[in-house]
C-alpha positions in Angstrom: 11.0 30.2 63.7 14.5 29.2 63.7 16.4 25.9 62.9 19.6 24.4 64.1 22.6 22.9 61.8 24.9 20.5 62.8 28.6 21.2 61.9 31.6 19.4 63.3 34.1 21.5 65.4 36.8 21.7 62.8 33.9 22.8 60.3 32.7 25.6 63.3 36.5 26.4 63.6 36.5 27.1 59.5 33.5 29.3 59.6 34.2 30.8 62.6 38.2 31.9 61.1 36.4 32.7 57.9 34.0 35.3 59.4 36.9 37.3 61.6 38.8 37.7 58.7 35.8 39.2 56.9 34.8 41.3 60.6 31.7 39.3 60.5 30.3 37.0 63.1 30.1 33.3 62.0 26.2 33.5 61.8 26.1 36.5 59.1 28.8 34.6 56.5 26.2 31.4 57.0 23.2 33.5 56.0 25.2 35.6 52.9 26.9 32.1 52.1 22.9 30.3 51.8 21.5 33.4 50.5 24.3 34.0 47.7 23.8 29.7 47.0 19.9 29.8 46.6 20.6 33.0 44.2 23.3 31.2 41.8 20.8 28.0 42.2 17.8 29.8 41.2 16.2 30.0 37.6 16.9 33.3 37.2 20.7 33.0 37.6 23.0 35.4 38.1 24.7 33.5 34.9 22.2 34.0 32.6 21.1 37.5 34.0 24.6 38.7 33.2 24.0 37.3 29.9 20.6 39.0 29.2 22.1 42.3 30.7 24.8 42.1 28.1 22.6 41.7 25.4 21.0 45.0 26.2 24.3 46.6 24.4 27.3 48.4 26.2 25.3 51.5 26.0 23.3 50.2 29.1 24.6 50.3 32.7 25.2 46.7 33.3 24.4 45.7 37.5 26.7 44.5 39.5 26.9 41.0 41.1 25.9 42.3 44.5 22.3 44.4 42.9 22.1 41.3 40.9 21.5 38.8 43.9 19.8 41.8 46.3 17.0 42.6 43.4 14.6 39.5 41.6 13.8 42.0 40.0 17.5 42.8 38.2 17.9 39.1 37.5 14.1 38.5 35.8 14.7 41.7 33.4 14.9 40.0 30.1 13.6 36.5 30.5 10.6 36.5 28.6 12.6 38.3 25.9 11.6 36.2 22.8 14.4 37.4 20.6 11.9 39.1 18.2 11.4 42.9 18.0 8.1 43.6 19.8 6.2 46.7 20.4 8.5 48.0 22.7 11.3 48.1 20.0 8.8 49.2 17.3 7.2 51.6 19.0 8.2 54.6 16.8 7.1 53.1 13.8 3.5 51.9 15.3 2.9 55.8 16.6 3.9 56.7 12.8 2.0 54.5 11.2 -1.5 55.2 13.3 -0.5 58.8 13.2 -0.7 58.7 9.0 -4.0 56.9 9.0 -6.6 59.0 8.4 -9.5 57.3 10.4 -11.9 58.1 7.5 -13.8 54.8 8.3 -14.6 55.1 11.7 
């Protein structure tokens, strides 16, 4: 299925100037140009994936902008974070603790 969009000639004229000086036909900057504007409007933003990906510490190799937008993925990691140390983050001291108990009762 494909659609058509209207643009005036001095709009065609833009994009078309626009895509040579990137080496890219006029067609391919309109897809990255929708495809990069659906990715900065959707929830998982590249805004607030930068933000959660900073929050994992500088010890973490932070994605770039470009892995962000190619990979849901990169940009959901972190958004159910509550804030509060789960499991994951306590899972030393669970293993320890079940590792002490002696099971006597069961």
């Amino acid at each position: 299925m494909s659609h058509v969009f209207t643009l005036t000639d001095e709009e065609y004229v833009q994009l078309q100037q626009a895509a040579q000086r990137q080496e890219r036909t006029p067609e391919e900057l309109f897809r990255e140009w929708l495809r990069q504007t659906l990715a900065d409007a959707d929830p998982l933003s590249l805004e607030a994936a930068r933000a959660r990906w900073a929050a994992l510490g500088p010890e973490v190799t932070q994605p770039t902008d470009d892995e962000l937008r190619e990979s849901p993925l990169l940009r959901a990691i972190g958004i159910a974070a509550s804030g509060q140390p789960g499991w994951a983050d306590q899972h030393d001291e669970i293993i320890a603790e079940e590792a002490m108990d002696s099971h006597a009762d069961e």
